[in-house]
C-alpha positions in Angstrom: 9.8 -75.0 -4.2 8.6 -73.3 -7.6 5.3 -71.5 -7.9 2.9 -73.7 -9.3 -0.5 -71.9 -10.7 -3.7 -73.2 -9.2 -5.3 -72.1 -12.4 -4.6 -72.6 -16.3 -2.1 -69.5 -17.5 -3.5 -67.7 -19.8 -2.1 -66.6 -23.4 -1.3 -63.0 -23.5 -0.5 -63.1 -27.0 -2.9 -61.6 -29.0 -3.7 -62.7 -32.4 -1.4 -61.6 -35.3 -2.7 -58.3 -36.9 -3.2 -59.0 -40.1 -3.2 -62.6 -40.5 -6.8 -62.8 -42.8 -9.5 -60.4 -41.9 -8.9 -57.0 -39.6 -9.4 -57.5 -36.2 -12.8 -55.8 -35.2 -12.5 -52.6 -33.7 -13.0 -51.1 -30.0 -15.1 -48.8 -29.5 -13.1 -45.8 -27.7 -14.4 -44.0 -24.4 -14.7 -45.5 -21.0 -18.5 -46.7 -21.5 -17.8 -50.4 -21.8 -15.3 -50.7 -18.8 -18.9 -49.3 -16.8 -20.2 -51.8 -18.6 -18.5 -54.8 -16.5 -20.3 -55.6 -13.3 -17.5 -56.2 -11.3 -15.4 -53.3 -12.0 -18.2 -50.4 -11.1 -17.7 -52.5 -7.6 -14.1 -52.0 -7.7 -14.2 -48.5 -8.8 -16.9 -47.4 -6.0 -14.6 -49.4 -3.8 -11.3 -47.1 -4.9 -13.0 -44.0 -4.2 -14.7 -45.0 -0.8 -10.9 -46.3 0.2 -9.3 -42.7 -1.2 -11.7 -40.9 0.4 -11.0 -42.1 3.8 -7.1 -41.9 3.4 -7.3 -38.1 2.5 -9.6 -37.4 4.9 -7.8 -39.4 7.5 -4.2 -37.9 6.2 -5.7 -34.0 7.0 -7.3 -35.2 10.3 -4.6 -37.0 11.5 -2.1 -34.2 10.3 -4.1 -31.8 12.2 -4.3 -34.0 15.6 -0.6 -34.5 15.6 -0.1 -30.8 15.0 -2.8 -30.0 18.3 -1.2 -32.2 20.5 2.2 -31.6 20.1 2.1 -27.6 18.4 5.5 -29.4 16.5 5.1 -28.4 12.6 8.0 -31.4 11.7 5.6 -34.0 13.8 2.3 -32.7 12.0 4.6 -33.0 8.4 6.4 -36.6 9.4 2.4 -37.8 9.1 2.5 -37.0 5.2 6.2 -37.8 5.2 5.1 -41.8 6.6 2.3 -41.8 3.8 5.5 -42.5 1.4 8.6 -44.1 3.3 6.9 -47.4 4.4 5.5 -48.2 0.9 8.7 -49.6 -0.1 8.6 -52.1 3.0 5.1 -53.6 2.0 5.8 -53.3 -2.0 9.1 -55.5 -1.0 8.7 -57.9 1.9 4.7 -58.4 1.2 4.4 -58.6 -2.2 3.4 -61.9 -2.4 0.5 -62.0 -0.8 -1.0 -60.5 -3.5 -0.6 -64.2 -5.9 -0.5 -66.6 -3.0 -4.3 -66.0 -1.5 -7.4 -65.3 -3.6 -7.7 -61.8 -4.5 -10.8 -60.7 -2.8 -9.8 -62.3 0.7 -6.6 -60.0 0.1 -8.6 -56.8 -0.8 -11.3 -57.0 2.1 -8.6 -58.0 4.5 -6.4 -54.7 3.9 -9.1 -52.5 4.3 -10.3 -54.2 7.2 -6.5 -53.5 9.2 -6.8 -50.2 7.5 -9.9 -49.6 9.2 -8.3 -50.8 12.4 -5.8 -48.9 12.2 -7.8 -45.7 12.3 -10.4 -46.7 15.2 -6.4 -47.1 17.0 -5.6 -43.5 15.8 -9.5 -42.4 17.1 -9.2 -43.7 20.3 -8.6 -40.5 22.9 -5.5 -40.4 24.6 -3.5 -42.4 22.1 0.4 -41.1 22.2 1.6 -39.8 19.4 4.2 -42.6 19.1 1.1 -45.1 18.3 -0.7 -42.4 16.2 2.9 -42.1 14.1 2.9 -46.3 13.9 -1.0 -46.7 12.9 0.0 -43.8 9.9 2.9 -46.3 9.0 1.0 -49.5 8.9 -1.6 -47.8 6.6 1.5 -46.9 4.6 2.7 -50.5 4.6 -0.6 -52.1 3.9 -1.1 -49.6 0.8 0.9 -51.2 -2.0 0.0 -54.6 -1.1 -3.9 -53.6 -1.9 -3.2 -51.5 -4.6 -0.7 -54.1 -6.4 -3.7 -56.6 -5.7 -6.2 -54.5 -7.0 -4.5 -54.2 -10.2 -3.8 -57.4 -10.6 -7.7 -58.2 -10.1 -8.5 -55.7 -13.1 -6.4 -58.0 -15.4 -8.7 -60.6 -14.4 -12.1 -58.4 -14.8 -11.1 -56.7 -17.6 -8.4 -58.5 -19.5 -5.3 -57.3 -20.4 -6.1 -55.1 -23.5 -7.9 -52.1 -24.3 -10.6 -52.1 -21.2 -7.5 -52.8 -18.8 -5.9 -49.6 -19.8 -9.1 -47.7 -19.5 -10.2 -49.0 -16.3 -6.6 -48.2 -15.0 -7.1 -45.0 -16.6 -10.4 -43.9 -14.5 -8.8 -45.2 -11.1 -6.2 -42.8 -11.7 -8.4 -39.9 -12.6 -10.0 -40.8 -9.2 -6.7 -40.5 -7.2 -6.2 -37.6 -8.6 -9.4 -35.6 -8.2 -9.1 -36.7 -4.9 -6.1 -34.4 -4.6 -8.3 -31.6 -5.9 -11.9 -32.3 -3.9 -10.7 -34.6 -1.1 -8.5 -31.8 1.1 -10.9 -29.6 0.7 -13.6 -31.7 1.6 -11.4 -32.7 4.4 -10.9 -29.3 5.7 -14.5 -28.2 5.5 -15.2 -31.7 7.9 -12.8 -30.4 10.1 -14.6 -27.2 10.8 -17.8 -29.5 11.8 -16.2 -32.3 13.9 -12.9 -33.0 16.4 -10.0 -34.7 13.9 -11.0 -37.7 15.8 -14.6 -38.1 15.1 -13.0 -37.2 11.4 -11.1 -40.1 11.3 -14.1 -42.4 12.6 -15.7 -40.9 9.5 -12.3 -42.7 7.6 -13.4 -46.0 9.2 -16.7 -45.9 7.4 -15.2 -45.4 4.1 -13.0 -48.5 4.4 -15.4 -50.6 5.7 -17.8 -49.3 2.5 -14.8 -50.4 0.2 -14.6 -53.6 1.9 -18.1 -54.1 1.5 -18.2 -53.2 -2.2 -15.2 -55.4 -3.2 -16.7 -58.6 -1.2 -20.2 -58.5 -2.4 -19.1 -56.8 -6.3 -16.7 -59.1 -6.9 -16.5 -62.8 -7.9 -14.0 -64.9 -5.8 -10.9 -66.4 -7.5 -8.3 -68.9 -7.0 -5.0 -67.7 -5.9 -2.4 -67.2 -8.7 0.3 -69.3 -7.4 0.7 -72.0 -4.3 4.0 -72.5 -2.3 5.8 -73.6 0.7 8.5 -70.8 0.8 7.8 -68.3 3.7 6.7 -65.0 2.6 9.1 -62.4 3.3 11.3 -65.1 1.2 8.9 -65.6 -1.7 7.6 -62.1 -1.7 12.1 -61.6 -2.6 11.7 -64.0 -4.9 9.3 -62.7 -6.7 10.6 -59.4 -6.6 13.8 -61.2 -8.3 11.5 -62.7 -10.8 10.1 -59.8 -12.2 13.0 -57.8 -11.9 15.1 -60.2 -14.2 13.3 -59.5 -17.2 14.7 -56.4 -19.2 11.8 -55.4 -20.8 10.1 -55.2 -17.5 13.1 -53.4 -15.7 12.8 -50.6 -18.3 8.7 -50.7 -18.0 8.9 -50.2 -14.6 11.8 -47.3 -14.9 9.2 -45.9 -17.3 6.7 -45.7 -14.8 9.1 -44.1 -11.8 11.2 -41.6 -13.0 9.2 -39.1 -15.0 7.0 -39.0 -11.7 10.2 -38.5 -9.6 10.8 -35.0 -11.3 7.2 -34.1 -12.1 6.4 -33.7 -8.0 9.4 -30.9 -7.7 7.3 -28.0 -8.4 4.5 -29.4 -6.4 7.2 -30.2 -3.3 8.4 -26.3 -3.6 4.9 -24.6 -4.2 4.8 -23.1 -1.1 8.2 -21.1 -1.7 7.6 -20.5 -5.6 4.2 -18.9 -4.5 5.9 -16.6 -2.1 8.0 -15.6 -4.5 5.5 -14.8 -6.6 4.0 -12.5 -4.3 0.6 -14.4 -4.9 -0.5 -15.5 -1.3 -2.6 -18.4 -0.2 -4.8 -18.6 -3.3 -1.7 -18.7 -5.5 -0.8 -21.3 -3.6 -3.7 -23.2 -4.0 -3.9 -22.8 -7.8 -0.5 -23.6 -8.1 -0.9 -27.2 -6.6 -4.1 -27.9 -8.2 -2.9 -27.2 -11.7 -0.4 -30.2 -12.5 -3.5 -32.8 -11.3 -6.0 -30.9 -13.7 -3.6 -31.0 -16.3 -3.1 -35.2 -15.7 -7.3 -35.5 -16.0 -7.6 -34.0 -18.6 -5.0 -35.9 -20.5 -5.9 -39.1 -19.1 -9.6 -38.0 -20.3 -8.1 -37.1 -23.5 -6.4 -39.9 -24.3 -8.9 -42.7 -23.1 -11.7 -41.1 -24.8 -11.0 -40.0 -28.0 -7.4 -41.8 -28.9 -7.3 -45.0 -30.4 -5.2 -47.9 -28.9 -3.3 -47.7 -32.0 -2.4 -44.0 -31.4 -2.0 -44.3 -27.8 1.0 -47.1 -28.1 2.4 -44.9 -31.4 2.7 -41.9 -29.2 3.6 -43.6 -25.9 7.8 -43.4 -25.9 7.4 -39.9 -27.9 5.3 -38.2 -25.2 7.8 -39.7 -22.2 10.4 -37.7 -23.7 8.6 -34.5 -23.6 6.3 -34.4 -20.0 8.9 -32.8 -18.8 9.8 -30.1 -20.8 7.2 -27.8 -20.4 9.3 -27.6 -16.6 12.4 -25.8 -18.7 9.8 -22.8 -19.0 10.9 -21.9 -15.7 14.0 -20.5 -16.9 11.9 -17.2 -18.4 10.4 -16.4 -14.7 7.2 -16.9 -15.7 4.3 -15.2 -14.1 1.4 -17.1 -12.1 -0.4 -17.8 -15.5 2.2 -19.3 -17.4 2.9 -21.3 -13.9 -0.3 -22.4 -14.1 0.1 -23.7 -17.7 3.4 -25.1 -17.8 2.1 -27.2 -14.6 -1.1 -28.1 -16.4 0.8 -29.2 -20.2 3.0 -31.4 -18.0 0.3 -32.8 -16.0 -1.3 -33.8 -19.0 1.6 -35.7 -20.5 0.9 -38.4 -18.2 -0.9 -40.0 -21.3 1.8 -41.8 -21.5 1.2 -44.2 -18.7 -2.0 -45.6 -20.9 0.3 -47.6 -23.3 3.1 -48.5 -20.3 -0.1 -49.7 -18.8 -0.5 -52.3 -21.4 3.0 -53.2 -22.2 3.7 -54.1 -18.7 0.3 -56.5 -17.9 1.3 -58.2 -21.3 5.0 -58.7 -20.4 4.8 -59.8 -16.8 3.8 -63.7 -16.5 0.6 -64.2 -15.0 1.6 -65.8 -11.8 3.7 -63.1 -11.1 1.3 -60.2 -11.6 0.6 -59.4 -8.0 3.9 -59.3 -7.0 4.8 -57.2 -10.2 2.1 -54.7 -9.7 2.7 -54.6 -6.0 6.2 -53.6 -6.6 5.6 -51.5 -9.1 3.3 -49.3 -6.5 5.6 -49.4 -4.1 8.4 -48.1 -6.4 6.1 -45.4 -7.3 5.5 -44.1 -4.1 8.8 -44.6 -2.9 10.3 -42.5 -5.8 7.7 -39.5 -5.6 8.8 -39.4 -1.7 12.7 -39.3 -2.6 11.9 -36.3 -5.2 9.9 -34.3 -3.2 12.9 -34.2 -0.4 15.9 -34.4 -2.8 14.1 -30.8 -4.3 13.9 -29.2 -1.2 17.4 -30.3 -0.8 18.8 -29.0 -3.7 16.4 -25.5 -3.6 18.2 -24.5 -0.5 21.6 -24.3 -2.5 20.2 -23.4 -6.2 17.3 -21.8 -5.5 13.6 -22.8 -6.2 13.5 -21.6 -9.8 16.4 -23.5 -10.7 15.5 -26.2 -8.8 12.2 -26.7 -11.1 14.3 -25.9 -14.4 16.8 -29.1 -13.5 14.6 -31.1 -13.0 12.7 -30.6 -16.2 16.2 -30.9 -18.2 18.1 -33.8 -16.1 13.9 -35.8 -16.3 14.0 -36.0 -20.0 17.7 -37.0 -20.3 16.6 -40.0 -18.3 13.5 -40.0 -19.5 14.9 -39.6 -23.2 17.7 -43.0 -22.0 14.9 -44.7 -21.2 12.8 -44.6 -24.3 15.7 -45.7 -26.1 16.6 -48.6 -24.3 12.8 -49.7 -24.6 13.2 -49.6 -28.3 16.7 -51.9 -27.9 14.9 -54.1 -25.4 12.0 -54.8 -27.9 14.4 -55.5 -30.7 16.6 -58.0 -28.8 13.4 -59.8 -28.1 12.5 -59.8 -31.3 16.1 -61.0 -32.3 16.4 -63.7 -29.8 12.8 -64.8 -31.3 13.8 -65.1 -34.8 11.9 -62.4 -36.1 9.3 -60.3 -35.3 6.7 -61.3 -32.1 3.8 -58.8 -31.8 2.9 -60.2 -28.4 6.2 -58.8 -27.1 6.2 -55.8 -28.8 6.2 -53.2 -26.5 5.8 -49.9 -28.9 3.2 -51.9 -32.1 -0.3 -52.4 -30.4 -1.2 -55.6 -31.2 -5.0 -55.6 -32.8 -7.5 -53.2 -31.4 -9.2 -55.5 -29.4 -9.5 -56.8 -25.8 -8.0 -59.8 -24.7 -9.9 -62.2 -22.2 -9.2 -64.0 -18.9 -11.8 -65.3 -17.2 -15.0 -63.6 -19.8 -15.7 -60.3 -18.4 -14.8 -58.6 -21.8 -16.8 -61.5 -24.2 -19.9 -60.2 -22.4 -18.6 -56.8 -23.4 -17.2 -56.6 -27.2 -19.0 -59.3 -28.5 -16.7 -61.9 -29.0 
């Protein structure tokens, strides 16, 4: 039976730029995105819910590692934080269009929660430690696919989208710099047990936040199919389009070869002769470098600029990983990591370009998948580099990444441009709502209001 929306579609098509007077102009920085209600729930939310999985990653980690003294158990806990994704992001995906969005969000934080008083409980085998970690892992992309999705329908799916998808990734990943150490420092306080009991209060907080901060809304689509079928389906759906194939390409493989040096820090530093605080420096430094483009980018470029210089600056993240090849010194490490790190700008216009080409009763699903691809693909790099450093050596390792990335990353870019011209072909001329590379006005499109309250209009 075909999906049938419980609510009007909305346009995404944008007004013709142009067409009589200039669009009005939006105001650049993240102030107005604080400005909606609904998303300073959701953003609390995120970093209550990040919070508790790092702490409950190190804890749990640690626990393994105690009971067992086995370093491959203790590292199979981070390994599960990746592997499962790709079994929620494919066979759940359509929970996040079939139920109302906030029933979806409070629920998953809820079993996440559970999940973790499981893990807390003393005596629990490692087995049912192991399975709790997975579950978490399953649950993930079906929230964060559903959260996204949500932020369409708070923000709209112009300029304030980007921007609010923009902080929630500068959370994630000053969590990677604050939330292991914060982690560590717990454990030197409490048992990894009563740690993760401190995870169970963050969830519950995000679940709290998300059902009181946020309006409840229909579900996107209604159907009888089962869900393991429709959340295929859907998966099909999305998948068919081309534009959206290369979008999502777009957003997986430059992060597939950006995690190598991260995955082989550990051997890099020692051969750098730089210890434990190299070490430490030398994973820090490709997150710092993402802020601060992110920052960059959503406060001081223009949509306009951003779109211009998406496709150009997915050709180059990359490069600045080629440096390896003059042996550089802990210093240049560190800025090489940090240059690359900040050419995940990119992901601002893909952002937009991939909310405006994905129907709206497919969102969920498409966001969902696009998570789980994500994860899935930053999980495969990180052990295909170890693989291949044991044969070519960690230096080399870095360097082929940087050159094979931008080939593909280079392939990719063009077959965006040819997937944006065959639309516009099979259109009969040029459609700015499709356009993936021209943004289309400098101003915020509306769902359901949230950004009339904001601009103005």
């Amino acid at each position: 039976m075909p999906d049938t929306p419980t609510a009007p579609t909305t346009t995404k098509t944008p007004g013709t730029a142009g067409a009589g007077a200039p669009p009005p102009a939006v105001p650049t920085g993240y102030g107005p995105v604080f400005a909606v209600r609904e998303f300073r729930a959701v953003f609390v939310a995120h970093a209550f819910s990040l919070l508790g999985l790092v702490v409950s990653e190190i804890a749990l980690s640690v626990l393994v590692y105690d009971l067992t003294g086995s370093p491959l158990l203790s590292a199979l806990t981070f390994a599960l934080g990746f592997l499962p994704y790709l079994v929620g992001g494919t066979l759940l995906a359509g929970v996040a269009d079939r139920f109302p969005a906030r029933r979806v969000l409070v629920v998953c934080d809820l079993v996440c929660a559970g999940c973790v008083v499981v893990m807390a409980v003393p005596g629990a085998p490692i087995a049912v430690l192991l399975a709790m970690r997975a579950a978490l892992a399953v649950v993930a992309p079906v929230f964060q696919g559903t959260r996204t999705a949500t932020l369409a329908d708070v923000l709209g799916d112009g300029e304030l989208f980007v921007l609010g998808r923009s902080l929630l990734r500068i959370v994630s990943q000053s969590a990677l710099l604050t939330g292991f150490g914060l982690g560590g420092l717990l454990l030197t306080v409490v048992s990894p047990r009563h740690a993760l009991l401190v995870t169970v209060g963050t969830f519950l907080a995000s679940a709290a936040f998300l059902r009181f901060g946020t309006r409840r809304r229909p579900a996107r689509v209604t159907g009888g199919q089962a869900l393991v079928r429709d959340s295929l389906r859907g998966a099909r759906l999305v998948l068919a389009d081309r534009r959206v194939r290369v979008l999502l390409l777009l957003f997986w493989v430059p992060p597939m070869f950006v995690v190598v040096p991260e995955a082989l820090a550990a051997p890099y530093a020692h051969g750098l002769g730089v210890g434990s605080t190299g070490l430490g420096l030398l994973m820090c430094a490709l997150p710092v470098g993402t802020i601060a483009g992110e920052l960059f980018a959503g406060s001081r470029l223009r949509p306009l600029t951003r779109q211009r210089i998406t496709l150009p600056l997915v050709c180059v993240t990359l490069l600045p990983y080629v440096g390896y090849a003059l042996r550089p010194g802990l210093g240049w490490s560190l800025v090489l990591l940090a240059v690359a790190g900040a050419g995940s700008a990119y992901t601002l216009g893909l952002d937009q370009w991939f909310v405006r080409s994905v129907p709206d009763e497919l969102l969920g699903r498409a966001m969902t998948l696009n998570t789980a691809g994500l994860m899935t693909v930053q999980g495969v790099g990180m052990a295909l580099s170890g693989a291949v450093a044991e044969f070519a050596g960690v230096r080399a390792t870095v360097v082929g990444a940087g050159v094979l990335g931008t080939v593909l990353c280079v392939v990719l870019a063009v077959a965006a441009r040819r997937a944006e011209q065959g639309v516009e072909q099979g259109a009969g001329g040029p459609s700015e709502g499709a356009r993936m590379p021209v943004v289309v006005g400098e101003r915020t499109e509306t769902r359901d209001g949230a950004d009339h309250d904001v601009t103005g209009r």
